[in-house]
N, C-alpha and C positions, 0 to 999 in steps of 0.2 A: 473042773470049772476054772477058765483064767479070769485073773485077779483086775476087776478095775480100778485104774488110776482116776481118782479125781481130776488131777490137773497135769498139764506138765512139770508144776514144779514137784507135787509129790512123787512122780514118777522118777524126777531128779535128785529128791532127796533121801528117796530108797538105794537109787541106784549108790548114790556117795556113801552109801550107809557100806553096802561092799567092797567099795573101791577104796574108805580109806583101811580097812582090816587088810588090805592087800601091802600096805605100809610102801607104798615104792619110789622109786629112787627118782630127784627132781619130775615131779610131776607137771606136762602143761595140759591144759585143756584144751580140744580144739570143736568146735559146733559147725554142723551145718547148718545156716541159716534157710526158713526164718523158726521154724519151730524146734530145732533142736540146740537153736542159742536159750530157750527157757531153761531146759533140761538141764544145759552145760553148766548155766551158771551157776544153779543149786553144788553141782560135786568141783567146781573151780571153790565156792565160799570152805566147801566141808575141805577141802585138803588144801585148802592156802591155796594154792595153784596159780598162773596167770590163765588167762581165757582170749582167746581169739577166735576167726573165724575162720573155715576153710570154704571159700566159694569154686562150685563147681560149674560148666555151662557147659550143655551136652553140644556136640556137634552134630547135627542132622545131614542126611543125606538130602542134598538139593532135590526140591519137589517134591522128598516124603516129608514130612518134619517129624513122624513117627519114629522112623528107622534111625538109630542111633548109628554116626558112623566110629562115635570118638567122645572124649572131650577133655575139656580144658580145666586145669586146675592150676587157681593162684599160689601164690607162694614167693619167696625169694628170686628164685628161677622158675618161671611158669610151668609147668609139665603138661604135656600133650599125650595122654592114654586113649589109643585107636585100635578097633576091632579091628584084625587084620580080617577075618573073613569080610566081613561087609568090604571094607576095603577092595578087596580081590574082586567080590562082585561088583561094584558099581565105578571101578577105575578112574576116579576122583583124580584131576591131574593137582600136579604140584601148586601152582599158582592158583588155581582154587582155594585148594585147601590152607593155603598159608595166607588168603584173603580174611576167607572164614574166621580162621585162627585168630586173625590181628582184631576183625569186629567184636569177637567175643573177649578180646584179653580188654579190648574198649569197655565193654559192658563191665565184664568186672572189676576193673579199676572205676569207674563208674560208683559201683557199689561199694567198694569196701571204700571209697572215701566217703559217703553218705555214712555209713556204718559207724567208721573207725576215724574219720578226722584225717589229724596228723598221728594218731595213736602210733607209738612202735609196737612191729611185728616181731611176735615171737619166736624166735628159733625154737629148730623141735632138735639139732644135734646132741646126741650122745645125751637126751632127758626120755623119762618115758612119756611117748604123748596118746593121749587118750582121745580116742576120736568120736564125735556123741552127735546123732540126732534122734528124732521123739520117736522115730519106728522104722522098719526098712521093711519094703515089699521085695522087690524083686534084688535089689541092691546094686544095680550099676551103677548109679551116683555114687554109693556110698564105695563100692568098691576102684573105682575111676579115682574118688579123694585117696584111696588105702595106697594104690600103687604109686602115687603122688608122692604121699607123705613119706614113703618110704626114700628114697630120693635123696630127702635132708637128712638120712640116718642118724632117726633117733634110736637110741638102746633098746627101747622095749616100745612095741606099737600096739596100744588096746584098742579095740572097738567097745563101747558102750552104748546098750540101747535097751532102752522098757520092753519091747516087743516088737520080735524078727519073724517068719518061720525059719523049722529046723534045717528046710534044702536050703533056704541064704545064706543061715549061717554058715553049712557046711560051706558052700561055693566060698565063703568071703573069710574063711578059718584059713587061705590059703595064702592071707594076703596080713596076717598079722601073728602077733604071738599069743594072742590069749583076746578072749571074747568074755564079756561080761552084760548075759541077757536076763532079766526078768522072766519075762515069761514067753515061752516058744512055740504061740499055737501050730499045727500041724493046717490047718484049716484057716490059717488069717484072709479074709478078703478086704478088708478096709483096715488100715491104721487106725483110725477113729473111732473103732466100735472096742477101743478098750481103753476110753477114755468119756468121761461125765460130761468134761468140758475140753475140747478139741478145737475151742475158735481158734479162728488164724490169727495168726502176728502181724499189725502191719511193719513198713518199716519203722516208724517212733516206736514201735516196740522195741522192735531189736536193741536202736537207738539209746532207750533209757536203761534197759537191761546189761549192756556194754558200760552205758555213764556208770552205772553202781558199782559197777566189777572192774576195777582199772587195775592193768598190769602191774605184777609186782614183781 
């Protein structure tokens, strides 16, 4: 029987409960927002930490908005993570795709100033950075952020999350050094159904949750 969390935060305060026995070397925290900036903030308080956000915007194939062709991760230097298959199928020319790119890198500069202000951004170089949102299904977000982050080479790259399945984690084990899950149902079909209270964040959520937790 998997375990449910009441909230995000206690999900977040279990998880920090592992993560500081893990004792590791300059630790950041980094969330996907919007529901895994609750999560993050809990194990940024338990390990001192700084906290930030990693936003990701997937790149759709024109006319499907299903089809993932790609997408975009903020950061210092932006990072551009592309299926190359999709790619090869649907021959997406240059100028397209670098259109695409430039409205999405708008949106998320967009965001993380509502979010983050003037806030400075965290460096992940040569710290371990800890990457957390509230659950992963399939995890091409969360793995699009993994190949991202690796980029700014931090020393040690966690992924942190209450509850994955076992095949994401394996797929997303490829993309870091150590994984720290709660619980791994075999069967997950909703993130939410291992949680009491699953409402959504808006953004003055994020917003105040960020004002509490300022970098240090």
């Amino acid at each position: 029987m998997s375990r449910i969390f009441t909230n995000r935060a206690e999900a977040g305060h279990l998880l920090a409960i592992e993560l500081a026995a893990k004792d590791y070397d300059k630790p950041v925290v980094l969330a996907l927002p919007r529901g895994g900036v609750a999560v993050a903030a809990e194990i940024a308080e338990k390990l001192a930490a700084p906290l930030d956000l990693v936003l990701v915007r997937k790149i759709s194939v024109p006319g499907q908005p299903e089809l993932a062709l790609g997408a975009i991760v903020d950061g210092e230097e932006p990072q551009t993570v592309l299926n190359e298959d999709v790619m090869r199928l649907v021959r997406l020319d240059n100028e397209a795709l670098e259109a695409e790119k430039k409205r999405l890198l708008r949106e998320i500069e967009r965001r993380r100033a509502l979010y983050l202000g003037d806030r400075e951004r965290v460096a992940v170089e040569g710290t371990t950075a800890i990457v957390v949102d509230d659950g992963i299904a399939t995890g091409a977000t969360m793995r699009a952020a993994l190949k991202a982050l690796k980029r700014g080479f931090p020393a040690r790259l966690v992924l942190a999350v209450p509850v994955a399945p076992p095949d994401t984690l394996e797929r997303l084990s490829h993309e870091v050094d150590e994984i720290v899950c709660l619980e791994r149902p075999a069967d997950l079909q909703a993130i939410g159904y291992y949680y009491r209270d699953f409402s959504q964040l808006g953004d003055e959520d994020v917003i105040a949750i960020l004002a509490a937790h300022p970098n240090r």
